[in-house]
N, C-alpha and C positions, 0 to 999 in steps of 0.2 A: 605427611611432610611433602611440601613438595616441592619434584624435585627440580635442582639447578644443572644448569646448560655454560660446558666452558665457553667463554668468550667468543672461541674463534669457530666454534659449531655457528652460530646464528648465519652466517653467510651461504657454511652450507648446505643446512638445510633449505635455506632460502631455492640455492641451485637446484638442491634436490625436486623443489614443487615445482619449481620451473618445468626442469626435464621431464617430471611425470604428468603434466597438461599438456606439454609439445606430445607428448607419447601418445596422451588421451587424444587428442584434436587431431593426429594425425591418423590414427586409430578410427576415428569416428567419418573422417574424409575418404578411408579405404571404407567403410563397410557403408556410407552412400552409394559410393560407385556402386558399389556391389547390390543395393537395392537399385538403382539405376540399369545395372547390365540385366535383373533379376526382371524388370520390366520388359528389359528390350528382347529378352529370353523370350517372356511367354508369348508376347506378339508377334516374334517372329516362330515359332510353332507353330502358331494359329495360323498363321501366313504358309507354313511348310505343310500342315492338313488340310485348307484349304486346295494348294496347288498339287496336292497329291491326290485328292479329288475330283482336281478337274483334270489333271491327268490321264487317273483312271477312268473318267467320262469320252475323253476323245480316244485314247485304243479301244473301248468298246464302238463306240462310232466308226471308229476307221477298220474294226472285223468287220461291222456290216455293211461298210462300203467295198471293201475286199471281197468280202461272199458276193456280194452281188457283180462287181467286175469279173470272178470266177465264172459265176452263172454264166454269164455273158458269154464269155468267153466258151464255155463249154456246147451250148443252144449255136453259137457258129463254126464248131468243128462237128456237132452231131452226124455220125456216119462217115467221119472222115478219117485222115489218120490221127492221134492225139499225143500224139511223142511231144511236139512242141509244146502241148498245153499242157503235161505232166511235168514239164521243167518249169512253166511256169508256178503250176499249185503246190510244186515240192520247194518253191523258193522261203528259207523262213522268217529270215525279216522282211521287213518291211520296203527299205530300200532296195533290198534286194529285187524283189517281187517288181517295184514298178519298173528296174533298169530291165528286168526279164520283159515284161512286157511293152517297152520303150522300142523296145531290137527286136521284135515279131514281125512278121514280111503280114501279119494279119490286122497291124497297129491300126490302119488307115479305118477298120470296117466296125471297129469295136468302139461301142457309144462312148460316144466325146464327153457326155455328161457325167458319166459314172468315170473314167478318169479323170477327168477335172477333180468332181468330190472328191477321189482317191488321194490327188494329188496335196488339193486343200488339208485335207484330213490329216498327210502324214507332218505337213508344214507345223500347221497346230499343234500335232503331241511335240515333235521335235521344239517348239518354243517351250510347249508346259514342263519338257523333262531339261532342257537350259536353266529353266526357271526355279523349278525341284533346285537344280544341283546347287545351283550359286546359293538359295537358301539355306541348303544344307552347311554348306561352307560357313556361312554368317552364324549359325544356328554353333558350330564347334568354336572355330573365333571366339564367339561372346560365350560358351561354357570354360572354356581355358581364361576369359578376363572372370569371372565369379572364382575359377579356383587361383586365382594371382591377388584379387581382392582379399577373401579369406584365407589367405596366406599372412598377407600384410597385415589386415587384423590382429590376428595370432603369437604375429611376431611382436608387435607393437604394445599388446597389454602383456605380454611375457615378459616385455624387459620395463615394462611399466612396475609390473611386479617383483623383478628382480631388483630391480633399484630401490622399490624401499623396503623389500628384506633385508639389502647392508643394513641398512638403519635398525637403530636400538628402537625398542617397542615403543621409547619415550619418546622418543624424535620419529619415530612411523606416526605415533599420534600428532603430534606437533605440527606433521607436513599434512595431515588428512584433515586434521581442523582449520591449517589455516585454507584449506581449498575450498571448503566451506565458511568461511569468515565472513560473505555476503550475502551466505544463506537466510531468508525468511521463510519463519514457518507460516502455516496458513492464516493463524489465528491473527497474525498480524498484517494482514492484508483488511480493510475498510469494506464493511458491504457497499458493493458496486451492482446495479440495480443492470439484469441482464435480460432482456427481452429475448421471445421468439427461439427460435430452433438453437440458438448460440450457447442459450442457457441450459440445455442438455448437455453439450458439449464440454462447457465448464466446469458444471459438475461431475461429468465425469472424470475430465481431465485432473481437478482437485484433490476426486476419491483415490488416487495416483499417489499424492504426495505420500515418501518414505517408499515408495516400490523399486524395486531393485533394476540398474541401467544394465543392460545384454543388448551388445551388439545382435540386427539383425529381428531384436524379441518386439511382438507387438501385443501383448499380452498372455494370457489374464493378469497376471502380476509381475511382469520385468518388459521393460518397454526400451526400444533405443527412442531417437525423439522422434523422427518422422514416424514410428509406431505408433508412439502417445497419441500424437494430432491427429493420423489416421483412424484411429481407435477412438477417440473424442466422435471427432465429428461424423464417426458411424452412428456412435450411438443418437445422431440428430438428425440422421438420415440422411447423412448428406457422404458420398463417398468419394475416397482423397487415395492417392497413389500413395505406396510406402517408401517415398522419397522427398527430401528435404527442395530439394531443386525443383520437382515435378510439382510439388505444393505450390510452388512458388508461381507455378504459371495456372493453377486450377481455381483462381478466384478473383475479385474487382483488385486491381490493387489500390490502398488507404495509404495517407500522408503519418507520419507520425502524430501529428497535432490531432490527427482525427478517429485515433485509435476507442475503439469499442470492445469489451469482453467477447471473449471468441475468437478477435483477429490472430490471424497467422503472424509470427514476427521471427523475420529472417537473418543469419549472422555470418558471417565471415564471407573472403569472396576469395576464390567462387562458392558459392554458397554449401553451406555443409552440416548447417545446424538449425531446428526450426524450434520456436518454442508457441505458448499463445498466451497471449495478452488478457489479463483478469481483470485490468481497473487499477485507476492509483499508482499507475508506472510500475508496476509490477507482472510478471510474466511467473508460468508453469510451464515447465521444460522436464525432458527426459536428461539430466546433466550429463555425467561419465561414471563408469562403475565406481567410486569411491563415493559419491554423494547422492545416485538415484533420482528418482524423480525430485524438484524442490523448486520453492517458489523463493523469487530471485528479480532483480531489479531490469528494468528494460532495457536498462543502457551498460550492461553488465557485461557482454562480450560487445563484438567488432559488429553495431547496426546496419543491415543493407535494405530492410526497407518491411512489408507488412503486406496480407490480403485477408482480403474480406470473403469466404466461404458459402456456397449457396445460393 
């Protein structure tokens, strides 16, 4: 039998799909950022081992410009008294050390050259440990925005999920089907004849259809979207940032009219959702956790434009 819906249910449920896509798309907006900060994370590490690096390259430099300003210094007190130059070599930093030997009544006699290096040298580390620090800074910054992102995700599909447990299991389905009501499955997509590297990509992204949307997931089987497309166009050797905005700058960009299997196709602005273009006005997209990966119409969300990969 089945079954019947009072009158004045239909509006609400309407409300209901409403609320739980603003929940999805906002949900999907926090967890780009958050592949977004996840990029600017590991680059700036890279940038933090680096400078720590070269860091440690100039204090080793600048001990052996020290030892040898010591020597110096030692070779023109030999035989004399050495009180002075003991307060010098007990000095333990660095600045210390040169303002010790700045104020020596011996300053004038000790090679100009080896103080100058000295001096060079400590200029240097003092930039690369400025440099350390502010990184470090940027480096906590952006781990505090990835846990405010995965925060807001969390929240987002939690009350995504609380909102249609009120709902009776008939009106849960009701609102999950019509979320999928412009769903196409595969079979109903036209072979569209896909040249070169794009057509690995496709197929892969295709083998997808039905696989489960996870914030965050870039396989083997739950994908958010800029996963999917990154995870497509790996397997054609071609390599894509796991971000829907970052996609968006990593290829030629194509007119609508001029769209080809493969293409990248971008939605909402600022951009937050990518899917890729199969042929036939139809796109493969990682959706929202109710519907998974699925094949769906081009013009289906809010269009902001498409690139070409490789």
């Amino acid at each position: 039998m089945i079954p019947s819906f009072p009158a004045q249910a239909e509006p609400e449920i309407k409300n209901v799909q409403a609320r739980v896509d603003t929940l999805y798309h906002e949900a999907e907006q926090a967890s780009e950022r958050y592949n977004d900060a996840k990029i600017e994370l590991d680059e700036l590490q890279a940038d933090l081992k680096a400078l720590r690096s070269d860091e440690n390259r100039e204090d080793k430099s600048l001990d052996v410009v020290r030892n040898q300003a010591r020597d110096a210094i030692l070779r023109q007190y030999a035989g004399t008294s050495l009180s002075a130059v003991g307060e010098v070599l007990s000095a333990g930093e660095p600045g210390e050390f040169l303002e010790q030997v700045s104020t020596m009544s011996s300053y004038q006699r000790l090679q100009q050259g080896l103080f100058e290096n000295y001096r060079t040298g400590l200029k240097a580390l003092s930039i690369r440990q400025d440099a350390t620090r502010k990184r470090l800074a940027q480096v906590a910054e952006t781990e505090a925005q990835l846990a405010e992102e995965k925060a807001t995700i969390e929240a987002k599909l939690a009350d995504a999920k609380e909102l249609l447990g009120r709902l009776k299991e008939d009106e849960r389905r009701e609102v999950l089907s019509r979320g999928t009501a412009d769903r196409s499955s595969a079979a109903d997509v036209a072979d569209v004849p896909v040249s070169g590297r794009a057509s690995a990509a496709v197929a892969y992204a295709m083998a997808q259809v039905g696989d489960a949307y996870v914030y965050g997931a870039a396989g083997p089987s739950a994908f958010d979207c800029s996963g999917l497309t990154m995870m497509a166009w790996a397997a054609a050797g071609v390599a894509l940032p796991h971000s829907s905005s970052a996609q968006y700058g990593s290829g030629t960009r194509v007119a609508a009219s001029a769209l080809r299997p493969g293409d990248l196709v971008f939605y909402y602005s600022p951009i937050s959702h990518v899917g890729m273009y199969i042929g036939n006005g139809m796109i493969v997209h990682a959706a929202n956790p109710s519907t998974g990966v699925q094949v769906t119409g081009l013009y289906s969300m809010p269009y902001v434009g498409a690139v070409r990969p490789g």
